[in-house]
TORGU-841521 format. One record per residue: x, y, z of N, C-alpha, C in turn. Coordinates in steps of 0.02 Angstrom, whole numbers, plus 32768, in hexadecimal, padded with zeros to 4 digits. Layout:
<atoms>
XYZXYZXYZ;...
</atoms>
This chain:
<atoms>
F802525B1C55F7FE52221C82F80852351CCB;F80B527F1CCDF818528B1CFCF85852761D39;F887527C1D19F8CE52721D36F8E652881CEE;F95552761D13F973529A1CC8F98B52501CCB;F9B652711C80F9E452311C59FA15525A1C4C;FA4952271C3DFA8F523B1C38FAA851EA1BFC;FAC852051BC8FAE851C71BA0FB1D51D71B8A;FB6251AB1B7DFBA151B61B7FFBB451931B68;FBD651C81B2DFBD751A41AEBFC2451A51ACF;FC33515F1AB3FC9251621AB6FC8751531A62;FC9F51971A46FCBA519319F8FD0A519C19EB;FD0B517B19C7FD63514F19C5FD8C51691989;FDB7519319AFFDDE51DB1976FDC151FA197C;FD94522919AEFD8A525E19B1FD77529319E7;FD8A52BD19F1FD8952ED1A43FD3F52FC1A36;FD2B53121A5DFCE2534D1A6DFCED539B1A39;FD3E53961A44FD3353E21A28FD4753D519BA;FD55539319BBFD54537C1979FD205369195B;FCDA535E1978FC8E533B1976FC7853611952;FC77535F1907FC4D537A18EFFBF6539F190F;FBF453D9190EFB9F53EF1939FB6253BC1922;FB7353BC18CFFB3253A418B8FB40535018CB;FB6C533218D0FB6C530418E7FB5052EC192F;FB7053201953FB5253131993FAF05323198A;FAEE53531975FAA7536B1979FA7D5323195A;FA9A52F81937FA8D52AF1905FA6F5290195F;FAA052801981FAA9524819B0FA56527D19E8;FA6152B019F0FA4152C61A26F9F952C21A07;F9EE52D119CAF9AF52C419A3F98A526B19B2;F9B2525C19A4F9B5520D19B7F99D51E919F4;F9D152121A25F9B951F41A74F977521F1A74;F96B52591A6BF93B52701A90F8FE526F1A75;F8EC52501A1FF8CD522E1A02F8B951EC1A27;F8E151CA1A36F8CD51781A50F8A051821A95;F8C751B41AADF89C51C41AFBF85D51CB1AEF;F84B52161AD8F807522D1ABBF7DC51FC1AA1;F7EC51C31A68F7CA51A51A5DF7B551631A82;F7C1515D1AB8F7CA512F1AE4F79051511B1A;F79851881B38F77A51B11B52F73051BA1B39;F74651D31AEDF6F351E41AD9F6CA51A21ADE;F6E7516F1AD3F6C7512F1ACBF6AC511F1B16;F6D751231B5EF6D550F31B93F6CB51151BBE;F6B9515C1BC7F6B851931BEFF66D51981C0D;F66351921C47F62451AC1C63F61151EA1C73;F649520B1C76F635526A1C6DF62D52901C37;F63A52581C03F62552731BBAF5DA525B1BAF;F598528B1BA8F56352811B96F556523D1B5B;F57C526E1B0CF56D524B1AE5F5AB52041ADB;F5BC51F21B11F5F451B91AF5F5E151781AF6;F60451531AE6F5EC510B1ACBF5C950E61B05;F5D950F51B3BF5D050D31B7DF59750F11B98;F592513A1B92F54451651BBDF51B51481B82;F51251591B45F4E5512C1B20F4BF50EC1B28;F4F550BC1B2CF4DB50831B51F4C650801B89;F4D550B21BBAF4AD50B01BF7F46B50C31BF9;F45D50F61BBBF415510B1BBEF3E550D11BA9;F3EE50A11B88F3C250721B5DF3B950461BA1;F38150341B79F35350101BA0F3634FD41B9D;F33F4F8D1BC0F3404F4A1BC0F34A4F081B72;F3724F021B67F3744ECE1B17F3724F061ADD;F38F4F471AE4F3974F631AA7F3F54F6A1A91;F3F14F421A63F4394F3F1A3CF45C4F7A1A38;F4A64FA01A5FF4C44FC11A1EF4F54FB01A1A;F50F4FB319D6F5504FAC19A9F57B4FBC19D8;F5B74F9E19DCF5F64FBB19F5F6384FC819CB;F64D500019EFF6934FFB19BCF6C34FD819CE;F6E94FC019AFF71C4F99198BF73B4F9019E9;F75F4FD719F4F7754FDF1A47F75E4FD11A77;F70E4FD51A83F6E34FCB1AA9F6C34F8F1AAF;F6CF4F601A70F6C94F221A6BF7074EF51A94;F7244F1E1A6FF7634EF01A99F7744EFE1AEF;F7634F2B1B20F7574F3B1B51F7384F151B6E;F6F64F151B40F6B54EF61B5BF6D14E8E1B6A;F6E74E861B3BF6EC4E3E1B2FF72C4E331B6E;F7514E641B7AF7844E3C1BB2F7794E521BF2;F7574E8B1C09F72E4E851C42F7014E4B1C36;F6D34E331C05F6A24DF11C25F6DD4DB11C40;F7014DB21C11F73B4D841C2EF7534D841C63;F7684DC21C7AF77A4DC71CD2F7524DC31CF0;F7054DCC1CFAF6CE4DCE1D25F6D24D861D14;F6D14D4B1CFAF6C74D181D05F7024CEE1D1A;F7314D0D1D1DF77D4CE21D30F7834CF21D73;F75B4D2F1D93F7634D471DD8F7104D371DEC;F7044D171DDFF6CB4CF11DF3F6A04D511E13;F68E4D6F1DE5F6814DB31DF4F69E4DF71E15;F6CB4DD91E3AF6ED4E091E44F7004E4B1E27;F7194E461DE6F70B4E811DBAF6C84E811D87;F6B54EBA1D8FF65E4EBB1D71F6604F0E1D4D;F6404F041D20F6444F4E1CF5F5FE4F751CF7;F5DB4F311D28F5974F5E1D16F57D4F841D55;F5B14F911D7AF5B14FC61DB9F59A50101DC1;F57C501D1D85F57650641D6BF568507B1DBF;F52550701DB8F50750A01DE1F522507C1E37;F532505A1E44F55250491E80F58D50921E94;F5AC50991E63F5EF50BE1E5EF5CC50EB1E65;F5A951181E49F572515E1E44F56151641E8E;F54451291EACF51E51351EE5F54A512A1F1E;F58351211F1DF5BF511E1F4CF5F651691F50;F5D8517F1F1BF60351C01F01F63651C11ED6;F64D51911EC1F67351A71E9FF682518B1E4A;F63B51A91E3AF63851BA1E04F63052191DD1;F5FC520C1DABF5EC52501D7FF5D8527A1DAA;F59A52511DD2F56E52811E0CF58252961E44;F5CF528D1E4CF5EE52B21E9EF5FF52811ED2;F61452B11EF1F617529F1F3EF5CA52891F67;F5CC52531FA4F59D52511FC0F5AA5268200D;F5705266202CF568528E2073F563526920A7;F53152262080F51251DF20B0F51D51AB206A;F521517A209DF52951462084F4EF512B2069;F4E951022027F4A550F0200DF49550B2203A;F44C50C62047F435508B2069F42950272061;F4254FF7207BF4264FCE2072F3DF4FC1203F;F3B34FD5204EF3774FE32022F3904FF31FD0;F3BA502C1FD0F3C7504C1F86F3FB50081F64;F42F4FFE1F97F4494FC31F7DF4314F851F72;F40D4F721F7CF3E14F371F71F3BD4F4E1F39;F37D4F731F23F3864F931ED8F3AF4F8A1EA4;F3E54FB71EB8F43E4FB71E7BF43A4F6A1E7F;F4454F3D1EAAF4624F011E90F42E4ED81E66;F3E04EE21E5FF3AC4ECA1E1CF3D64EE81DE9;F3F24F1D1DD6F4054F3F1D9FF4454F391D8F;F4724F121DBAF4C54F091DA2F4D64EB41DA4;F50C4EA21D80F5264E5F1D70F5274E5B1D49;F5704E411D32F5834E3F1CEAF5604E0D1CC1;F5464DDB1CEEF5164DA41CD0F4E64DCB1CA5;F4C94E041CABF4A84E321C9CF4A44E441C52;F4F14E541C36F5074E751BF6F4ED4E281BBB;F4DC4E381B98F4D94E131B57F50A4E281B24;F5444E0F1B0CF5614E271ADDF5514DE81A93;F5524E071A63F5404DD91A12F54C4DFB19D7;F5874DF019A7F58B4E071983F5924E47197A;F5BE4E6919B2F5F04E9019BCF5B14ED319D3;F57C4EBD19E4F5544EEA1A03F53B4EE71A50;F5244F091A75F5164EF91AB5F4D14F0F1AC8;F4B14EEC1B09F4634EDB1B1FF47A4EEB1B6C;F44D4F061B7CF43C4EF71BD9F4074EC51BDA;F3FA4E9F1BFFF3CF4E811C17F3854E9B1C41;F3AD4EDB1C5DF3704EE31C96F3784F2D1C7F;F34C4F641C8CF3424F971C8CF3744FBC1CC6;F3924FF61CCFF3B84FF81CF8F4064FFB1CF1;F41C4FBE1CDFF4584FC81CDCF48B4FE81CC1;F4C84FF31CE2F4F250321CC5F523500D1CC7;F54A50301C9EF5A1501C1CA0F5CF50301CAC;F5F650361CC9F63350631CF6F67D503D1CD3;F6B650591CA1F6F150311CA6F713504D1CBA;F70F50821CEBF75650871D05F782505F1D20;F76B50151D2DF7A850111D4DF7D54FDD1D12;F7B74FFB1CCBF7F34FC71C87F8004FF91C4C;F7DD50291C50F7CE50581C14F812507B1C26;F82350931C5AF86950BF1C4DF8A350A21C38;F890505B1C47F8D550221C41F8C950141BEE;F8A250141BE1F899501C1B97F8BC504F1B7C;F89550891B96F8B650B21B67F90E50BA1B62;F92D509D1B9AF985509A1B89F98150791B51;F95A50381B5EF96F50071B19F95950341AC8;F92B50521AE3F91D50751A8AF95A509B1A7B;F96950D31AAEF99D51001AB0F9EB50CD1A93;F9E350851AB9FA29506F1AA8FA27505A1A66;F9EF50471A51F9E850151A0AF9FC504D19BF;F9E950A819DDF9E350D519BEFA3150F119AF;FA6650D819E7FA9550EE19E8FAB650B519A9;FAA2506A19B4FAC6504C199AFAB450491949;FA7950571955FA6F50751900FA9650AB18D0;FAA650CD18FCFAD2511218EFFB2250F118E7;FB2650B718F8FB7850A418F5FBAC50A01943;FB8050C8195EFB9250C519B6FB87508619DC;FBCD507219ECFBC8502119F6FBF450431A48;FC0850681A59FC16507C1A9FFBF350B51ADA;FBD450A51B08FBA950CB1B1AFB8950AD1B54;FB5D50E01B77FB3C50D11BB1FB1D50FD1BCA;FADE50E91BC2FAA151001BD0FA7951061C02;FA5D51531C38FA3F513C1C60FA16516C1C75;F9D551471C7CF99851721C85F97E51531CC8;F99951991CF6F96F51921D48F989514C1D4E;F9C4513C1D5AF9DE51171D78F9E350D41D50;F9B350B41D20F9B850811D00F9E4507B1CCF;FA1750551CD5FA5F50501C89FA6450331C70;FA7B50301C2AFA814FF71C05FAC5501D1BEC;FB0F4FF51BE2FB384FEE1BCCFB4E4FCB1B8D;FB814FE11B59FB7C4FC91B2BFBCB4FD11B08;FBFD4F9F1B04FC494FAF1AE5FC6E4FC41B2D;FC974FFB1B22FCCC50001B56FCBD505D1B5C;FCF050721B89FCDB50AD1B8EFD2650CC1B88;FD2F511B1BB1FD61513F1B5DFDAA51201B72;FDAE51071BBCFDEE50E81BD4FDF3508E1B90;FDC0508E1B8FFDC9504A1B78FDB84FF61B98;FD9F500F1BE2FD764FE81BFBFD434FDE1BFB;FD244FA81C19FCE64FA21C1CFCA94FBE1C2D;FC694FE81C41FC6B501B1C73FC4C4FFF1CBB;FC6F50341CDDFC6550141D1AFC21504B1D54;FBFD50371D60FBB350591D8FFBA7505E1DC9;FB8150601DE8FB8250711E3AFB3B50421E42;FB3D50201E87FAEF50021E9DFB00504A1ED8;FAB6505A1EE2FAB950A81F16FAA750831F62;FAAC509B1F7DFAC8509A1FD1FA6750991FE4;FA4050672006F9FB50722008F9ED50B2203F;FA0A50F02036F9DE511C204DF9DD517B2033;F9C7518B2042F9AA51D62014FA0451F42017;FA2051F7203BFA615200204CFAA751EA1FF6;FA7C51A81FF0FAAE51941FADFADB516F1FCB;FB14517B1F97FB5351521F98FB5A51101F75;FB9150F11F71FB8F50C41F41FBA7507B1F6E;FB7950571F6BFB8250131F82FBAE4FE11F74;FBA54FC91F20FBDA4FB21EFFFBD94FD41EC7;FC104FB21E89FC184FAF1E52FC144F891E35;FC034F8D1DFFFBFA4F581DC8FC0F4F681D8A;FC2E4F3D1D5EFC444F4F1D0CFC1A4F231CDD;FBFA4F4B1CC2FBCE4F541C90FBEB4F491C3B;FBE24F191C1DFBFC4F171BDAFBC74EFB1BB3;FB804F1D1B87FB524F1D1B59FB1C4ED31B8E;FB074EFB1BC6FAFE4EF01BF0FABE4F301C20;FA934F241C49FA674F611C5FFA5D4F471CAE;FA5D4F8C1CC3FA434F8D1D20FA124F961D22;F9E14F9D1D3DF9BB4FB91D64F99C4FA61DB8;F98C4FD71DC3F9874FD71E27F9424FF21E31;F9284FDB1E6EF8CD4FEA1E7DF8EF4FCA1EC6;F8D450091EE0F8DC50231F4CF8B550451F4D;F8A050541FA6F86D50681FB8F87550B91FDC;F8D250BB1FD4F8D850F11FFFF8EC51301FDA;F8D2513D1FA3F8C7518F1F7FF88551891F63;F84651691F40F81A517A1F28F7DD516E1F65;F7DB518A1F93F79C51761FCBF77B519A1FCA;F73851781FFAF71551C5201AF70851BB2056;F70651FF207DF6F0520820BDF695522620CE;F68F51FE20EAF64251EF20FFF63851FB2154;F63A52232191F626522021BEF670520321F2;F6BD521921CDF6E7520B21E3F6FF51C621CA;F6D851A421BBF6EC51522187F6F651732154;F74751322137F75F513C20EFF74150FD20D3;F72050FE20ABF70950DB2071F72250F12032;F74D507D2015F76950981FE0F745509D1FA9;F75D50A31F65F75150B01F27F735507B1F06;F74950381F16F75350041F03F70B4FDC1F1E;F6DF4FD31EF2F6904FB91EFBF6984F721F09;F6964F4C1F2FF6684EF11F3FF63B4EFA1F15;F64A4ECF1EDBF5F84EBE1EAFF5DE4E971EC7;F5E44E6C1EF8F5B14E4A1F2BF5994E6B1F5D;F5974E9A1F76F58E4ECC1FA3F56C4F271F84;F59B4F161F56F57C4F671F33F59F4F9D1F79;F5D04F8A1FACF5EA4FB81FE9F6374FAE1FCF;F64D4FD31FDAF69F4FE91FECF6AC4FB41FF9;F6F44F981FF0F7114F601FFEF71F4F772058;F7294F2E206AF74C4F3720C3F7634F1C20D3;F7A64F2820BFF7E84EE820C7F8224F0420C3;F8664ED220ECF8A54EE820FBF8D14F0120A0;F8A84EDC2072F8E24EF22047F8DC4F44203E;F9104F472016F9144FA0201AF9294FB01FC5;F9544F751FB9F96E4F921F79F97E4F451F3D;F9524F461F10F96C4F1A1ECDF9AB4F2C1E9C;F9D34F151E95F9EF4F291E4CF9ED4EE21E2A;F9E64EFA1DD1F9DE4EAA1DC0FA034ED21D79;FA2F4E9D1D64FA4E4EA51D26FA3C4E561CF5;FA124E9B1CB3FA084E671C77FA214E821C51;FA244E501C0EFA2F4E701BB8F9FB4EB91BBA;F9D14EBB1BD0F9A34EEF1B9DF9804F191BDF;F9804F5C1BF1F97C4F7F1C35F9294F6A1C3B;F8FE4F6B1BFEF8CE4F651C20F8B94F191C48;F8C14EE71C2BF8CD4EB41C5BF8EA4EBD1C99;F91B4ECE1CAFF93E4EDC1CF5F9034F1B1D09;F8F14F531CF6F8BF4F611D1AF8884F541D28;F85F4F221D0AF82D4EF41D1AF84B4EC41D51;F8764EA01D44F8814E841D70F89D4E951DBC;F8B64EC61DBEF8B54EE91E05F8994F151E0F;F8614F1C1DF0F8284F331E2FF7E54EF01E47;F8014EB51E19F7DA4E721E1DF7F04E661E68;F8484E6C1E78F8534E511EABF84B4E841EE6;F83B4EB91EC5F8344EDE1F10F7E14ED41F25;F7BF4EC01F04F7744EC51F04F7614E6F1F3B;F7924E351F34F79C4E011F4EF7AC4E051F85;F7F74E2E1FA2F80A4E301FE3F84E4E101FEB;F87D4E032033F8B24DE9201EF8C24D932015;F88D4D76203BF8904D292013F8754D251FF2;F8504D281FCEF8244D1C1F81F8464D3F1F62;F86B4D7A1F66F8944D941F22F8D44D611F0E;F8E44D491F64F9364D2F1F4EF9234CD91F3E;F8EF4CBD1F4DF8DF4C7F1F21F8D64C9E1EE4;F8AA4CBA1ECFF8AB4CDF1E8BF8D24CE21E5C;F9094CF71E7AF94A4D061E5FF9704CC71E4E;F96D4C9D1E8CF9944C6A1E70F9644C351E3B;F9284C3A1E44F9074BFE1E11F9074C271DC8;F8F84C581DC9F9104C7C1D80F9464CA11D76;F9794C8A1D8AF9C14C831D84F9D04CCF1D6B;F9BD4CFD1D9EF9CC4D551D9FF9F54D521DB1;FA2B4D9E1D99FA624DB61DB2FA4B4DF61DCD;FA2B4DD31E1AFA0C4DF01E45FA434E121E8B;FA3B4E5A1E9AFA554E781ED8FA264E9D1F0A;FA144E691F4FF9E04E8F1F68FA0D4EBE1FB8;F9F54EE81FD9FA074EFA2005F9D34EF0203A;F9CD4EC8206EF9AB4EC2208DF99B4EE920F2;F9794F1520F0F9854F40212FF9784F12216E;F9AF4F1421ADF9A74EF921D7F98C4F0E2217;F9964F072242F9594F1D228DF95F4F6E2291;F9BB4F8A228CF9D14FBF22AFF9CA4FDC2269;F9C15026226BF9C95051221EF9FC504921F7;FA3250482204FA58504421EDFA814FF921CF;FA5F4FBF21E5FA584F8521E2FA504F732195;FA794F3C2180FA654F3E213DFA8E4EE62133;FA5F4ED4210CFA6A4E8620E6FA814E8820A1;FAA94E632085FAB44E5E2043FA944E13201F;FA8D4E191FE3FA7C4DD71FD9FA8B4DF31F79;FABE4DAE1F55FAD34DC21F15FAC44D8F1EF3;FA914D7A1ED8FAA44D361E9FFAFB4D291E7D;FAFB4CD71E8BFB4A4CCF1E53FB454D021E25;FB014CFE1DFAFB1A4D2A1DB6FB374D521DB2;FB054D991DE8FAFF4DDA1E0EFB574DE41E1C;FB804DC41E49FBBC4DB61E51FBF04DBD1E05;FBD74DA31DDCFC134D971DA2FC234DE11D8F;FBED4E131D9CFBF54E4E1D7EFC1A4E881DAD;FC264E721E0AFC464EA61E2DFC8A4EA91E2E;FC944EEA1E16FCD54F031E19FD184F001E53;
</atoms>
């Protein structure tokens, strides 16, 4: 997925150096099973995976989905219609032609011409789903999930732990967490929202109890084009880089991939349409909003968002 993970795991009566090997080797088989198969399925740098497949087919041809990919599929359409588009999965080639996808870095910016093109070929209005199989509408279209597929995969990873009997733990891949029980003190666990710039640091805290973070900002995944930073983060009405004061989402749900759909929904909106957003679909939303001077910075927390800072 290109980033790491780290999961931390509290077994009760017993040290690290008491952990049975084959036991542990049980749990690591496990996480790194859920990943992979999450990956092979949703991965656009994998040729043969569930997702480049479907990108190759053509206009109204059905394929089957799996079980995971179904379920992906069905709660991104849900967020693209609760964010009145804002989050959209069928960005393939927008993302490609901005750089930052399979095909690289870019040099120039794609023209208003090429974008006008991409947008005949993207909108989630687009996807046909029926009977657990999926259709494009138009020839063209691609599918991009990065911005729910990693948040997924915590949830596979967590669901994998709790199958195993691991009811304490916390999981996190490239920044997205999902928490679950207490941790080895016996509290709740407690996380960091990061400081919006390449620099780091930790903004607040929050305690986490079978519960997930995730965060979508503009100030580590960019590109530079002719001295302009352009972020990561696509306008599906635009098919351009977002261009707006917010800087940083965190949104805490039950299940990571929801919270990562949904904050990159609100970063794709801006800072008043995310924070109505937030309050009409009652998110436990944290935005950071940048003000005139660099160093300038706005906060804005939903009640919910609040119940959880430390």
């Amino acid at each position: 997925m290109g980033t790491e993970y780290r999961v931390s795991l509290v077994i009760k009566g017993q040290s690290d150096d008491s952990l049975p090997s084959a036991r542990q080797d049980r749990f690591e088989t496990a996480i790194v099973g859920a990943m992979n198969a999450v990956n092979q399925s949703m991965s656009n740098y994998i040729v043969n995976s569930e997702i480049s497949k479907f990108n190759r087919l053509g206009a109204n041809t059905f394929q089957k989905l799996s079980p995971d990919f179904l379920e992906v599929m069905l709660e991104s359409q849900k967020i693209a219609k609760i964010s009145d588009g804002a989050f959209d999965v069928t960005l393939g080639k927008a993302i490609d032609a901005w750089g930052f996808g399979p095909d690289g870095k870019i040099t120039r910016q794609p023209s208003n011409t090429k974008l006008a093109e991409l947008k005949l070929t993207s909108g989630y209005q687009k996807l046909i789903l029926e009977e657990g199989a999926i259709a494009k509408s138009v020839d063209g279209l691609e599918l991009s999930l990065s911005a729910i597929a990693k948040g997924y995969a915590v949830d596979k990873v967590a669901e994998a732990l709790l199958e195993l009997g691991i009811n304490d733990f916390l999981v996190n891949i490239g920044g997205e967490l999902r928490a679950s029980g207490f941790n080895v003190d016996g509290n709740i666990w407690r996380v960091g929202v990061e400081k919006p710039h390449l620099l780091g640091g930790i903004q607040e805290i929050v305690g986490l109890n079978n519960a997930a973070i995730a965060t979508s900002g503009d100030y580590r995944n960019f590109l530079l084009i002719d001295g302009k930073q352009f972020s990561h983060t696509i306008d599906p009405k635009s098919l351009k880089p977002v261009l707006h004061k917010l800087a940083l989402v965190s949104v805490i749900s039950e299940r990571a991939s929801t919270a990562d759909a949904m904050a990159t929904a609100m970063m794709a909106m801006g800072e008043e349409s995310a924070w109505k957003f937030a309050q009409d679909q009652k998110v436990a939303a944290y935005m950071i909003i940048r003000g005139d001077a660099e160093a300038d910075f706005q906060v804005r927390a939903t009640e919910k968002f609040k119940t959880y800072l430390q």
